[in-house]
PyMOL Python script that loads the backbone (N, CA, C, O; Angstrom):
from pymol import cmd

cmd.read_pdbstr("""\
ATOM      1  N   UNK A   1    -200.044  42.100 -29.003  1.00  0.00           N
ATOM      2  CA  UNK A   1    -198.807  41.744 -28.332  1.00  0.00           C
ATOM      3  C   UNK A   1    -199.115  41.481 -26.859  1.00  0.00           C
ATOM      4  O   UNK A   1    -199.886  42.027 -26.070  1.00  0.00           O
ATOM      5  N   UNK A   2    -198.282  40.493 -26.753  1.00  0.00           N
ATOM      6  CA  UNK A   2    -198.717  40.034 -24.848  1.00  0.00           C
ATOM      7  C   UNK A   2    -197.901  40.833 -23.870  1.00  0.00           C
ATOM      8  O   UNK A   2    -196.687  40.933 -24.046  1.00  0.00           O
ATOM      9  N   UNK A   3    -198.372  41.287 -23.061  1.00  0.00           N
ATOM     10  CA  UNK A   3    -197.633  42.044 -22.103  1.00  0.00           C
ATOM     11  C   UNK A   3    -196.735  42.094 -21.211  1.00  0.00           C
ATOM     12  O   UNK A   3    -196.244  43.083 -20.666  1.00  0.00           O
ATOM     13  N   UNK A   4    -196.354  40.116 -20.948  1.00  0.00           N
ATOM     14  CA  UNK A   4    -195.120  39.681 -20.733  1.00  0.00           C
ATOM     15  C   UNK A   4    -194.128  39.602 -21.528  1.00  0.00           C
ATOM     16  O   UNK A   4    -193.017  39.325 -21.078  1.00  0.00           O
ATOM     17  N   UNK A   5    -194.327  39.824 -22.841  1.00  0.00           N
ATOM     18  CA  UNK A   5    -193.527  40.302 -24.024  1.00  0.00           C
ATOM     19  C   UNK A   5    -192.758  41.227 -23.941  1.00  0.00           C
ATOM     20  O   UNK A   5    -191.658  41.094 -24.478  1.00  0.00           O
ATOM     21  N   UNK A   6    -192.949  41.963 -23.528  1.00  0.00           N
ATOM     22  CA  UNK A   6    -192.685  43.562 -23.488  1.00  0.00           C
ATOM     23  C   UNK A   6    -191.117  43.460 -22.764  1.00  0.00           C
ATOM     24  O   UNK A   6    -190.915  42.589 -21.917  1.00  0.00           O
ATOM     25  N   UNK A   7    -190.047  44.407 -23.162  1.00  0.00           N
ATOM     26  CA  UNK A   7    -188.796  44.089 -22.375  1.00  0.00           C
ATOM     27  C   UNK A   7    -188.320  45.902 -22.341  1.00  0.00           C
ATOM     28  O   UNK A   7    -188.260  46.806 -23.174  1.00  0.00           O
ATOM     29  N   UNK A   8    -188.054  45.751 -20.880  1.00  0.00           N
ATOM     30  CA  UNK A   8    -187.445  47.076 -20.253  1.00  0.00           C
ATOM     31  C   UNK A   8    -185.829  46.908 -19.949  1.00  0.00           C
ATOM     32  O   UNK A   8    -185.111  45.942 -19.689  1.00  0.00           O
ATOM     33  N   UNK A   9    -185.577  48.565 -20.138  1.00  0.00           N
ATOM     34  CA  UNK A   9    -184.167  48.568 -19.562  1.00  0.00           C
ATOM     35  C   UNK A   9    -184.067  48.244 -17.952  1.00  0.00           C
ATOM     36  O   UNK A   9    -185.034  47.803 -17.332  1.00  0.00           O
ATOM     37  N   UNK A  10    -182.522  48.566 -17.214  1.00  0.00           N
ATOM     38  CA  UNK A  10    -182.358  48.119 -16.128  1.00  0.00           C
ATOM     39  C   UNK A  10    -183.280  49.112 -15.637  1.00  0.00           C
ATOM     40  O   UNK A  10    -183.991  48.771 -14.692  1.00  0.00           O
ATOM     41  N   UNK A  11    -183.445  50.685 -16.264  1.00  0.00           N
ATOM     42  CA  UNK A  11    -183.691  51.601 -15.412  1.00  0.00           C
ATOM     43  C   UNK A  11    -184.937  51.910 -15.551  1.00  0.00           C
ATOM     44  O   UNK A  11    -185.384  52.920 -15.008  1.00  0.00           O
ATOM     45  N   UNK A  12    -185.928  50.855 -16.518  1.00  0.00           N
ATOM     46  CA  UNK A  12    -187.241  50.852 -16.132  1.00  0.00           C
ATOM     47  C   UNK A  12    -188.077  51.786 -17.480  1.00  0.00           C
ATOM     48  O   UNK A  12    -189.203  52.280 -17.434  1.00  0.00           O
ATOM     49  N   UNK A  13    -187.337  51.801 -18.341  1.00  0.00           N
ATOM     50  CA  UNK A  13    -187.640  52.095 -19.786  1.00  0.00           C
ATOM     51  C   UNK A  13    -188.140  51.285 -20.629  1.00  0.00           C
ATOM     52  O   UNK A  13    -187.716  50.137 -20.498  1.00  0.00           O
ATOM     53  N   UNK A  14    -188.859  51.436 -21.422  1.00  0.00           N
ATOM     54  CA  UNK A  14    -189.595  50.640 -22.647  1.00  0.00           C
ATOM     55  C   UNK A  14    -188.687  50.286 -23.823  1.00  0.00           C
ATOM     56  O   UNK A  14    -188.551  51.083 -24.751  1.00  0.00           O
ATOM     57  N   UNK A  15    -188.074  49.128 -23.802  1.00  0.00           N
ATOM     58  CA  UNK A  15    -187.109  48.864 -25.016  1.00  0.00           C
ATOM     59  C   UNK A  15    -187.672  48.483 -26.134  1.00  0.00           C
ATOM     60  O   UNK A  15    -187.303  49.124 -27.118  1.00  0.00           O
ATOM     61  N   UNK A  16    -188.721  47.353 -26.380  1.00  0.00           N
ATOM     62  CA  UNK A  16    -189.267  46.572 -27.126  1.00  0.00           C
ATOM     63  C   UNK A  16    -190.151  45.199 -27.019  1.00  0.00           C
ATOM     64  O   UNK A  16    -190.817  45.272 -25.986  1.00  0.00           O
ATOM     65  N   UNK A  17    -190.311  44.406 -27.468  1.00  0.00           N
ATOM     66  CA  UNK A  17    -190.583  43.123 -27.207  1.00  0.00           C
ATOM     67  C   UNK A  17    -189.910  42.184 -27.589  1.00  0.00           C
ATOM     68  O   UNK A  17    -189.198  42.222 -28.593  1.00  0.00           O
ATOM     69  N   UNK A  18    -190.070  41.012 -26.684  1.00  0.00           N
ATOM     70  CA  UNK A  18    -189.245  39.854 -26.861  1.00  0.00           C
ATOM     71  C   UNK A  18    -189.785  38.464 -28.056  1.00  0.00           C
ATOM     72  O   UNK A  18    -190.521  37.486 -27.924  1.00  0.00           O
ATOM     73  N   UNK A  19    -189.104  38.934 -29.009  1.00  0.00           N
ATOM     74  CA  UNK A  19    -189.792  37.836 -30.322  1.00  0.00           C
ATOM     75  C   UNK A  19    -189.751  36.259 -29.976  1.00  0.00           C
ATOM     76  O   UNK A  19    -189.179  35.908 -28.944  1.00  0.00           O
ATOM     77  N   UNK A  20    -190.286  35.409 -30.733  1.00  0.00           N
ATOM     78  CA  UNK A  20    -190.441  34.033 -30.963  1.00  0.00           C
ATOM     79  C   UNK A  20    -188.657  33.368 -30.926  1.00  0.00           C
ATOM     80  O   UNK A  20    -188.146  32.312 -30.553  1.00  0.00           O
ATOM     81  N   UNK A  21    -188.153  34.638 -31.526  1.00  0.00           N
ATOM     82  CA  UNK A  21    -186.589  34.131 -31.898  1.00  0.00           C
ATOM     83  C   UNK A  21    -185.795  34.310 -30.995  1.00  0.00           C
ATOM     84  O   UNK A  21    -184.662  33.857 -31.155  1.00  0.00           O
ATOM     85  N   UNK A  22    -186.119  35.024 -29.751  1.00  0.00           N
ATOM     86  CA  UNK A  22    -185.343  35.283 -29.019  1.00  0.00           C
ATOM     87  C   UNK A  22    -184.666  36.660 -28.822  1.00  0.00           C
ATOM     88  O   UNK A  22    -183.663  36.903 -28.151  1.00  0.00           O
ATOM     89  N   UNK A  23    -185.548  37.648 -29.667  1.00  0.00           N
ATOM     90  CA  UNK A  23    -184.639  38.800 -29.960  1.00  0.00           C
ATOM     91  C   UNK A  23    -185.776  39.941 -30.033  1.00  0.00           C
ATOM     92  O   UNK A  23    -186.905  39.937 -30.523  1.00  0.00           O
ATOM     93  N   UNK A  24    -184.849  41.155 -29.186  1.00  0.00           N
ATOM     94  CA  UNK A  24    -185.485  42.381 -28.951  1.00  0.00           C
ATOM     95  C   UNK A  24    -186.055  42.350 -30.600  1.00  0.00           C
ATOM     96  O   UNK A  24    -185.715  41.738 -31.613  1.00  0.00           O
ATOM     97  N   UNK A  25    -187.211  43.461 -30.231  1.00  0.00           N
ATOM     98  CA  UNK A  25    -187.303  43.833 -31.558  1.00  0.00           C
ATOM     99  C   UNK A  25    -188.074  45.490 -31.164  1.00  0.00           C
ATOM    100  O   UNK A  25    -188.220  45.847 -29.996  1.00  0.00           O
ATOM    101  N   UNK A  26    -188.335  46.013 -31.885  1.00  0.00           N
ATOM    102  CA  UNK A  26    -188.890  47.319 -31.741  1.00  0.00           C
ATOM    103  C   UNK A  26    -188.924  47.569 -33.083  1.00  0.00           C
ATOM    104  O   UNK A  26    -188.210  47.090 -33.964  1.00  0.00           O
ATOM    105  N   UNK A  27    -190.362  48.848 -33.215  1.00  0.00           N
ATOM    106  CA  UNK A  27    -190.734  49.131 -34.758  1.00  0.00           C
ATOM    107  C   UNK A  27    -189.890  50.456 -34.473  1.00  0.00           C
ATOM    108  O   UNK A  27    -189.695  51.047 -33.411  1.00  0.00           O
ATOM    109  N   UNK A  28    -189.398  50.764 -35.931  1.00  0.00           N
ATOM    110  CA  UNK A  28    -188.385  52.169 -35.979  1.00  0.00           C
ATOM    111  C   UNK A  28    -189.301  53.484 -35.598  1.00  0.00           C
ATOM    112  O   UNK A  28    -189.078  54.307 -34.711  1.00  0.00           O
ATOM    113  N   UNK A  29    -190.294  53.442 -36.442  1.00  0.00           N
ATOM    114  CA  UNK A  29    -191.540  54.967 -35.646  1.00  0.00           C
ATOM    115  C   UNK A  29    -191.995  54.735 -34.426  1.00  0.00           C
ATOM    116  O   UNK A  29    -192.694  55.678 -34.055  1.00  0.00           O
ATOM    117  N   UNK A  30    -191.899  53.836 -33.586  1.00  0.00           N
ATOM    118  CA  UNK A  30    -192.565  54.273 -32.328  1.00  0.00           C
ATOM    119  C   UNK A  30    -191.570  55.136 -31.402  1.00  0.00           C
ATOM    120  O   UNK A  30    -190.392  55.416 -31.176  1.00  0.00           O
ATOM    121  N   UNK A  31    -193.396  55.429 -30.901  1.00  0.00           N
ATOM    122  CA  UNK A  31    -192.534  56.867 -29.723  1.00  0.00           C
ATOM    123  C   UNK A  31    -192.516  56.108 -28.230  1.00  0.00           C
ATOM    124  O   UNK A  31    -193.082  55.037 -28.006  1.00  0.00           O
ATOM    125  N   UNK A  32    -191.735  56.897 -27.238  1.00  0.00           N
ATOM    126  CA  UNK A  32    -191.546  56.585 -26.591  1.00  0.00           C
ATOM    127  C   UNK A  32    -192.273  56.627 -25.314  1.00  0.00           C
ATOM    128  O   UNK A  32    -191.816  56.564 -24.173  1.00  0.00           O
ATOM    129  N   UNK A  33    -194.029  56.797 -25.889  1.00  0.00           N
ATOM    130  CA  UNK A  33    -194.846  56.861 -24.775  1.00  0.00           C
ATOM    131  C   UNK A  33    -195.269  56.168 -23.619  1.00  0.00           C
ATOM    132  O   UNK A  33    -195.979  56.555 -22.691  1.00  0.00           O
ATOM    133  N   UNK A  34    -194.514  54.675 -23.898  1.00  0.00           N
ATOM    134  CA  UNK A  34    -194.674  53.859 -22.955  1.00  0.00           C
ATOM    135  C   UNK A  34    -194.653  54.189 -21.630  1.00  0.00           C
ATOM    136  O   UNK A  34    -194.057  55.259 -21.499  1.00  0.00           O
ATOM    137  N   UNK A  35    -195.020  53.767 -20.634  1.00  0.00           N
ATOM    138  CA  UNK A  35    -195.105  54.124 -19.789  1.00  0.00           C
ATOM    139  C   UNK A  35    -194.085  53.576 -18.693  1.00  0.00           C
ATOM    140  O   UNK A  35    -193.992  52.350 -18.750  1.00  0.00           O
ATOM    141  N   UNK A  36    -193.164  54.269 -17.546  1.00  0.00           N
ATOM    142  CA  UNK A  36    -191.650  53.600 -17.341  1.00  0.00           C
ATOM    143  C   UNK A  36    -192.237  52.541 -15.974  1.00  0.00           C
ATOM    144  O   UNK A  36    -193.188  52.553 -15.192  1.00  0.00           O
ATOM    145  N   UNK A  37    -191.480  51.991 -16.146  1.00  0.00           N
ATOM    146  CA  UNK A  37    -191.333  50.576 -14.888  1.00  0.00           C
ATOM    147  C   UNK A  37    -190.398  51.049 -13.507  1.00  0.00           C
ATOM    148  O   UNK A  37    -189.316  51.634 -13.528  1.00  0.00           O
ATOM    149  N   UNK A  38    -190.901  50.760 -12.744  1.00  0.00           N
ATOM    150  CA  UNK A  38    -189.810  50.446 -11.214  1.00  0.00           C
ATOM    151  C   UNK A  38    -188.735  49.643 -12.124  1.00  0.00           C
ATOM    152  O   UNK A  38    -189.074  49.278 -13.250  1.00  0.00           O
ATOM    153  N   UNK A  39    -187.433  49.370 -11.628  1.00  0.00           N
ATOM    154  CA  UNK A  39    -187.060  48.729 -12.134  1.00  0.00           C
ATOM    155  C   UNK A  39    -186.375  47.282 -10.810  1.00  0.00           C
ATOM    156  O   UNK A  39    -185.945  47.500  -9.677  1.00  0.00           O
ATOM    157  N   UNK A  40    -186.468  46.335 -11.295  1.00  0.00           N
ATOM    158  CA  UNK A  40    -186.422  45.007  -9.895  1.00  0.00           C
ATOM    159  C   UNK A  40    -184.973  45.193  -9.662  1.00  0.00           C
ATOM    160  O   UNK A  40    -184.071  45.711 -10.319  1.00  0.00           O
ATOM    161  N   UNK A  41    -185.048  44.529  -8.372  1.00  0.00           N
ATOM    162  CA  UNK A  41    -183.873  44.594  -7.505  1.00  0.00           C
ATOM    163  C   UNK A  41    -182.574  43.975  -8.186  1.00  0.00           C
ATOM    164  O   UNK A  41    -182.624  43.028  -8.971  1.00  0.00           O
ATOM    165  N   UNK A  42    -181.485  44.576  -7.822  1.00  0.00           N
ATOM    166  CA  UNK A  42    -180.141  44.527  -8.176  1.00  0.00           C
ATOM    167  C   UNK A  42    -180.177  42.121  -8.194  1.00  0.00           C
ATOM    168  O   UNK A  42    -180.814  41.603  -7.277  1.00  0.00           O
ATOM    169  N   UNK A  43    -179.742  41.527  -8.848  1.00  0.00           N
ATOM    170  CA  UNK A  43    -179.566  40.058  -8.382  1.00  0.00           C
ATOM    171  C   UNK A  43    -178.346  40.007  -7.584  1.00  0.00           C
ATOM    172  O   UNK A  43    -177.493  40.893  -7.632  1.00  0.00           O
ATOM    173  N   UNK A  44    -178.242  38.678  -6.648  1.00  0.00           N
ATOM    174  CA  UNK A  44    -176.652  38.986  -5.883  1.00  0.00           C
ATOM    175  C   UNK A  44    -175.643  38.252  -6.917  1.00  0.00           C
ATOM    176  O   UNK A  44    -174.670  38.887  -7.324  1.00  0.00           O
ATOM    177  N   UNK A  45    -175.789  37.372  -7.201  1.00  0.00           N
ATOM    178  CA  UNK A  45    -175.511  36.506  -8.604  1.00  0.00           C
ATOM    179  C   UNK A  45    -175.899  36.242  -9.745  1.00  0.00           C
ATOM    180  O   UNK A  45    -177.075  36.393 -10.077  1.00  0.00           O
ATOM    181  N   UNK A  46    -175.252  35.933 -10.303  1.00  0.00           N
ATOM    182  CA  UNK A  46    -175.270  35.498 -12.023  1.00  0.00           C
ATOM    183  C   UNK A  46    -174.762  34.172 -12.400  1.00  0.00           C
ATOM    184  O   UNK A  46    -173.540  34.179 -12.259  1.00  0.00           O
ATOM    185  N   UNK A  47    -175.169  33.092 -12.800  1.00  0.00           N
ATOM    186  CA  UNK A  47    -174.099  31.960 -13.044  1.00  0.00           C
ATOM    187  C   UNK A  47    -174.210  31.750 -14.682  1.00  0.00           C
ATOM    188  O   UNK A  47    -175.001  30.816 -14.543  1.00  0.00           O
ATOM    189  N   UNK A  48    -174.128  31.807 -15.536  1.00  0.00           N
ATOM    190  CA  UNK A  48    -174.268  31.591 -16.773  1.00  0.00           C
ATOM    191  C   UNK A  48    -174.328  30.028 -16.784  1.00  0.00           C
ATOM    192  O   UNK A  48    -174.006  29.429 -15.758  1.00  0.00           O
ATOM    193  N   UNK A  49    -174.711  29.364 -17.855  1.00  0.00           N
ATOM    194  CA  UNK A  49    -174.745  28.089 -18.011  1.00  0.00           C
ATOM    195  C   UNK A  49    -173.100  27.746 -18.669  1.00  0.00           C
ATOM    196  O   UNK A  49    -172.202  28.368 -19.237  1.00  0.00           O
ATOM    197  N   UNK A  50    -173.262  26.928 -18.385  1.00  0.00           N
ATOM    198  CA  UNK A  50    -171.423  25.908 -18.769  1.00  0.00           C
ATOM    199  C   UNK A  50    -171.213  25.902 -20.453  1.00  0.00           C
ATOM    200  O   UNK A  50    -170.257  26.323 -21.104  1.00  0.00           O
ATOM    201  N   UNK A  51    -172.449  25.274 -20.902  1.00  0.00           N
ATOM    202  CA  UNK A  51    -172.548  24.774 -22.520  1.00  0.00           C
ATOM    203  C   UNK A  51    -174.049  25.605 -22.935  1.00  0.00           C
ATOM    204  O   UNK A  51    -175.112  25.394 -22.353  1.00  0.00           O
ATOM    205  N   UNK A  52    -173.873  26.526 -24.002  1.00  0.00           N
ATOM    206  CA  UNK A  52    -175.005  26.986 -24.479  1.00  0.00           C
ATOM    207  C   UNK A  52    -174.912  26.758 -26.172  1.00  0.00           C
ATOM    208  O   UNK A  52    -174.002  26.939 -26.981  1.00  0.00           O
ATOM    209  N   UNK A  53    -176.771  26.114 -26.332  1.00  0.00           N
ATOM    210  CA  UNK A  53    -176.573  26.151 -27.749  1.00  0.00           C
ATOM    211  C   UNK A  53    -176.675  26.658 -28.328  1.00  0.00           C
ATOM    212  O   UNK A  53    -177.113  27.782 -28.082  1.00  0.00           O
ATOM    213  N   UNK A  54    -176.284  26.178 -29.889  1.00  0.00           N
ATOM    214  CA  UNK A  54    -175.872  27.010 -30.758  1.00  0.00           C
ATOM    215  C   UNK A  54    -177.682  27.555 -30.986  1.00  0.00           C
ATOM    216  O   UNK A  54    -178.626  26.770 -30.892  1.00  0.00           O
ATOM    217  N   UNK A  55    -177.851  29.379 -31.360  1.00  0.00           N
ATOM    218  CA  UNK A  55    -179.318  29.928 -31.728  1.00  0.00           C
ATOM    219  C   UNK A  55    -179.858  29.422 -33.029  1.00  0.00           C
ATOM    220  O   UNK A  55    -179.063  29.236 -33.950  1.00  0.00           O
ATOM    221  N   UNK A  56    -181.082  29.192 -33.186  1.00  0.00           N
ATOM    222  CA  UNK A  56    -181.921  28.608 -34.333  1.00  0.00           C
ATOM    223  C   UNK A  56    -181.192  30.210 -35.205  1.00  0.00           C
ATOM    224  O   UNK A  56    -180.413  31.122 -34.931  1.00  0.00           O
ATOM    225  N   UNK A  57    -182.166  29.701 -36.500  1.00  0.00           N
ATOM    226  CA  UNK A  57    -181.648  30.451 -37.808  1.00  0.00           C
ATOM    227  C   UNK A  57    -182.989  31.623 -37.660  1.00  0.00           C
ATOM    228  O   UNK A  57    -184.157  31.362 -37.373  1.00  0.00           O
ATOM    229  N   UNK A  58    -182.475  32.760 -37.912  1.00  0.00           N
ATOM    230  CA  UNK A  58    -183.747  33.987 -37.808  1.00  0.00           C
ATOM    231  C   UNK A  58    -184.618  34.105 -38.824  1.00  0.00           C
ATOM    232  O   UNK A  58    -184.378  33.655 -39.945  1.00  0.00           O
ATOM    233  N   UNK A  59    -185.664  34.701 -38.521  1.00  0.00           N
ATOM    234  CA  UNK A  59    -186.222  35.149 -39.696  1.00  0.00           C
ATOM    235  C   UNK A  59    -186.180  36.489 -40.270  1.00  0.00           C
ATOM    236  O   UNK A  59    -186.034  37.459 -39.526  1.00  0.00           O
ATOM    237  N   UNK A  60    -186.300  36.625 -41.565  1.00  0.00           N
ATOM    238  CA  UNK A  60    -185.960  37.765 -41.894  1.00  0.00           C
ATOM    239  C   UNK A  60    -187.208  38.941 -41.045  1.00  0.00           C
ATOM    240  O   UNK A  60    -188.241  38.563 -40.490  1.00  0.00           O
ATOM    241  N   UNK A  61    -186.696  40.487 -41.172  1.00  0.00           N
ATOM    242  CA  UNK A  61    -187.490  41.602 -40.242  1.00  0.00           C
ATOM    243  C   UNK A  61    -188.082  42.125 -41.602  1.00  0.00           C
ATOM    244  O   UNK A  61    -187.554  41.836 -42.676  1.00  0.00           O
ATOM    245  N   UNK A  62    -189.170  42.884 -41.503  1.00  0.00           N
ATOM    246  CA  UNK A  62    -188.908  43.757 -42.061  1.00  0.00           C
ATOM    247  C   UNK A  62    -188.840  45.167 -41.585  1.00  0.00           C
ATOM    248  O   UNK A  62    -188.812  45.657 -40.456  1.00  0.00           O
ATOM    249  N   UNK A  63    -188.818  45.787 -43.064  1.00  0.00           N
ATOM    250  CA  UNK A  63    -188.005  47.204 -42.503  1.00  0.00           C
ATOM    251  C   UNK A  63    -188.647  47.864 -41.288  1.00  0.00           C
ATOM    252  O   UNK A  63    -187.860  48.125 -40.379  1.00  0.00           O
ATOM    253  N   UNK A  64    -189.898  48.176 -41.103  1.00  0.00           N
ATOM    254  CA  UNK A  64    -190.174  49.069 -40.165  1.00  0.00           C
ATOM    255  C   UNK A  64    -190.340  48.068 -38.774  1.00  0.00           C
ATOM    256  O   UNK A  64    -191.313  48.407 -38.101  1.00  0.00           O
ATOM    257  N   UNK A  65    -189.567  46.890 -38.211  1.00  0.00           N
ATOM    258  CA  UNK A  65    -189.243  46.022 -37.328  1.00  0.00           C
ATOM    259  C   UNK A  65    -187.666  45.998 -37.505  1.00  0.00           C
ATOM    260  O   UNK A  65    -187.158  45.538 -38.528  1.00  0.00           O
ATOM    261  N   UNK A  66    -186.737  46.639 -36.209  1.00  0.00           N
ATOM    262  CA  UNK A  66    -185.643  46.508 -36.251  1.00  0.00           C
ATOM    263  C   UNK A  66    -184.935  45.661 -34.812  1.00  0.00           C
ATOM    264  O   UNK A  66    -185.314  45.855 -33.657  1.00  0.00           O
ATOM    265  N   UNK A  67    -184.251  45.066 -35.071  1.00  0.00           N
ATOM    266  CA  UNK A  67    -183.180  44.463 -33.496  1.00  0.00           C
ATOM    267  C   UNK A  67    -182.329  45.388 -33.013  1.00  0.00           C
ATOM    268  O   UNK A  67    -181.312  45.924 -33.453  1.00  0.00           O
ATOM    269  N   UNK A  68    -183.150  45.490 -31.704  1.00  0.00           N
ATOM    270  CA  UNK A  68    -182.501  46.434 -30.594  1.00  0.00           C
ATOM    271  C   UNK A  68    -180.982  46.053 -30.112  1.00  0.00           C
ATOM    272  O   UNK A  68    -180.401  46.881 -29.411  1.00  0.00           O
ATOM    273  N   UNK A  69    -180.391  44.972 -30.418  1.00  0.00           N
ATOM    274  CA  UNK A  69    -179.158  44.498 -29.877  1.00  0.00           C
ATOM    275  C   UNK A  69    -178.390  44.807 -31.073  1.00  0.00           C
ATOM    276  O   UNK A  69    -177.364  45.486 -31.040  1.00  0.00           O
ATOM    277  N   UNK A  70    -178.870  44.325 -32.091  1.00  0.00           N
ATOM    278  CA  UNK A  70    -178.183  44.971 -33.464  1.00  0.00           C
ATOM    279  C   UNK A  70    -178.151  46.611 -33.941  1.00  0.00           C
ATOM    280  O   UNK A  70    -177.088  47.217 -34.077  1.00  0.00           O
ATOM    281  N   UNK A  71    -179.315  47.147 -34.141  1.00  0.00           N
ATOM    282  CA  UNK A  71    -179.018  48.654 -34.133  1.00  0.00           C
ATOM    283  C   UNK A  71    -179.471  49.927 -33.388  1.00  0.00           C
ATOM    284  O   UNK A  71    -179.411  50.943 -34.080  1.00  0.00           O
ATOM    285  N   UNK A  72    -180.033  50.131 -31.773  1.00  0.00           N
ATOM    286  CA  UNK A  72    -179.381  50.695 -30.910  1.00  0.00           C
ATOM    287  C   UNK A  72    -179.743  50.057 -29.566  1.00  0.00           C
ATOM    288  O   UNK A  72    -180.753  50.049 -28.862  1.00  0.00           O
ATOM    289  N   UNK A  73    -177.942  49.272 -29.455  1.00  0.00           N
ATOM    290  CA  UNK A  73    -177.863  48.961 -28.335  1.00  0.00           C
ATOM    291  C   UNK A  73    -177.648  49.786 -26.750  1.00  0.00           C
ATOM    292  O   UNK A  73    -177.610  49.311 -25.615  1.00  0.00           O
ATOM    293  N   UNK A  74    -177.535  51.160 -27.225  1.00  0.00           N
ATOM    294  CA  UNK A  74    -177.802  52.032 -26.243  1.00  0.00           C
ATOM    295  C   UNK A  74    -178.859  52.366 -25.265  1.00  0.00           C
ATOM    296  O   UNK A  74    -178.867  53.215 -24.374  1.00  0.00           O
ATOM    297  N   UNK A  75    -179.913  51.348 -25.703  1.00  0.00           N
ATOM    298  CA  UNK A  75    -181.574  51.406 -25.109  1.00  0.00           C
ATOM    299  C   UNK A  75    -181.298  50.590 -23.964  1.00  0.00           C
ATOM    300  O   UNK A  75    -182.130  50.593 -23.057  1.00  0.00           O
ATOM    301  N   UNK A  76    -180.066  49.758 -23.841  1.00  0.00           N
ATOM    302  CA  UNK A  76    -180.170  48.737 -22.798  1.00  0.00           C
ATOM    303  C   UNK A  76    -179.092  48.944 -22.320  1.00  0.00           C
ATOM    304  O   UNK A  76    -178.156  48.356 -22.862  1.00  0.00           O
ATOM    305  N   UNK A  77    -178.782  49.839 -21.143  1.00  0.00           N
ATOM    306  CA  UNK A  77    -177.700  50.036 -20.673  1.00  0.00           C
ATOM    307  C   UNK A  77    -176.869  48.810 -19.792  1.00  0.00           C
ATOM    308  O   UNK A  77    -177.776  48.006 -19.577  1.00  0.00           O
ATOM    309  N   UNK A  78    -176.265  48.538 -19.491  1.00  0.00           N
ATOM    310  CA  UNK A  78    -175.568  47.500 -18.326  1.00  0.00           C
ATOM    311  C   UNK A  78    -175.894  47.873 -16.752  1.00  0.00           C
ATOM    312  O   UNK A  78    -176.355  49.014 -16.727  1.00  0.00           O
ATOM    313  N   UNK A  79    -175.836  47.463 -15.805  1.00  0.00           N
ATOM    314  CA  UNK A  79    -176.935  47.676 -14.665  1.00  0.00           C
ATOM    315  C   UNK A  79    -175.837  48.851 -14.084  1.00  0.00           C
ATOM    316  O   UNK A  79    -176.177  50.022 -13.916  1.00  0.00           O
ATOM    317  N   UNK A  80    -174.724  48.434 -13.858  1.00  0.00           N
ATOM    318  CA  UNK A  80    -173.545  49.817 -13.463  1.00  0.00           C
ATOM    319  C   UNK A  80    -173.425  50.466 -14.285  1.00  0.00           C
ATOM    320  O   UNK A  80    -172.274  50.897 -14.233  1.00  0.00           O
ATOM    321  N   UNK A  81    -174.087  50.974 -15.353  1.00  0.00           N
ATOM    322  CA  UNK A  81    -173.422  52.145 -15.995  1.00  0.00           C
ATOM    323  C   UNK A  81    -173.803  53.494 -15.571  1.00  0.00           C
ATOM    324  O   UNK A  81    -173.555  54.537 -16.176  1.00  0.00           O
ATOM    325  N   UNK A  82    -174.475  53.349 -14.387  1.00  0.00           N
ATOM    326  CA  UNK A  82    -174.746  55.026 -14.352  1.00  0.00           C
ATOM    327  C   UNK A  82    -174.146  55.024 -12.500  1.00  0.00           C
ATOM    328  O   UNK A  82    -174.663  55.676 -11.592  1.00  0.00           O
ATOM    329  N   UNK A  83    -173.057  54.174 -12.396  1.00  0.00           N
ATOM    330  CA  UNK A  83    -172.078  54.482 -10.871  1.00  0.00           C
ATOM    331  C   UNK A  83    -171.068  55.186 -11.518  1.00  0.00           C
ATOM    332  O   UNK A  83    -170.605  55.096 -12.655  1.00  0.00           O
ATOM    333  N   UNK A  84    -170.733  56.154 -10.238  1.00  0.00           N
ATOM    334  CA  UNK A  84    -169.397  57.120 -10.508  1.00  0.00           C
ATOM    335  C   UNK A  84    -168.102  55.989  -9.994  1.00  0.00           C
ATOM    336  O   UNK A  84    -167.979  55.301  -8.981  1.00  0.00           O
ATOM    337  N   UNK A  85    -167.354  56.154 -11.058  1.00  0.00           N
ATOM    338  CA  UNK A  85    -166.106  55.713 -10.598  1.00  0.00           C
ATOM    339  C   UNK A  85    -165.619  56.274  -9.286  1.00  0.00           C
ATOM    340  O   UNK A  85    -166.060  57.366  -8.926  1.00  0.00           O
ATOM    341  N   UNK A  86    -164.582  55.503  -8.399  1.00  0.00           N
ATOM    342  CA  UNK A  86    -164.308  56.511  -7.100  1.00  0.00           C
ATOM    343  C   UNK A  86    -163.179  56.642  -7.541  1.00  0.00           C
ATOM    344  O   UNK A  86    -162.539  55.839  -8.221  1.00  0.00           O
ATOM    345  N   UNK A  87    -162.746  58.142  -6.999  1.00  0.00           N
ATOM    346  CA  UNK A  87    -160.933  58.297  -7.231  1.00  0.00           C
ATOM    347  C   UNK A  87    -160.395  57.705  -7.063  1.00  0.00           C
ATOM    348  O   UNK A  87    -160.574  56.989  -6.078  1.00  0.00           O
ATOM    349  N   UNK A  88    -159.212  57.524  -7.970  1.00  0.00           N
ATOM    350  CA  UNK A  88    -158.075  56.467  -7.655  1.00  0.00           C
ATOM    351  C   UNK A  88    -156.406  57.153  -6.552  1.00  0.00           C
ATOM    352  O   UNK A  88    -155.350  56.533  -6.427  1.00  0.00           O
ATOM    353  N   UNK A  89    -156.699  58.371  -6.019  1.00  0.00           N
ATOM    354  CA  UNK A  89    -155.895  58.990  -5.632  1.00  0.00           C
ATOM    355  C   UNK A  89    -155.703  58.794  -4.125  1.00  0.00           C
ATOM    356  O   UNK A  89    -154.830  59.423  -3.527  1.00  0.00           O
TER     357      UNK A  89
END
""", "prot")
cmd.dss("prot")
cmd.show_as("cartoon", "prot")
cmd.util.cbc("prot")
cmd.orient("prot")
C-alpha cells in the first residue's frame, strides 16, 4: 500500500486507505497501531463544485475489507466536533 494512500482523521488518527473507487476502506482486524499525525491547519474556505458526477459502480469488498463511511463513520469526526458550545444565556 502507498503511503499517500493512507487517510487520517481531522485529529490526526489512522482511518484507512483511500481505494481506486474512491472510498475509505479499512480491514475489520486491524489494530490501531498506526502511528498518529499532526493534524493540518484548519482551511479558511470550502467551495464545493456546482455540478458533481454521478460515482462509477463499486466493486464488490470482501469480508475482512470494510467502508469506513458505510460502517463506522465515527472514525472521521467533522473538524468542530470537539468545540464547546457557548451558553446561550
Amino acid at each position: 500500500m502507498e503511503e499517500d494512500r493512507c487517510v487520517y482523521s481531522v485529529i490526526g488518527h489512522y482511518v484507512g486507505w483511500l481505494d481506486r473507487d474512491f472510498r475509505i476502506l479499512r480491514r475489520r482486524g486491524e489494530d490501531f497501531s498506526h502511528p498518529n499525525r499532526t493534524p493540518p491547519a484548519r482551511p479558511e474556505h470550502f467551495y464545493p463544485p456546482a455540478n458533481v458526477p454521478l460515482p462509477p459502480m463499486m466493486a464488490e469488498l470482501k469480508y475482512e475489507t470494510m467502508d469506513v463511511l458505510d460502517e463506522m463513520p465515527d472514525l472521521l469526526p467533522v473538524y468542530d466536533a470537539f468545540s464547546l458550545p457557548e451558553d446561550s444565556d
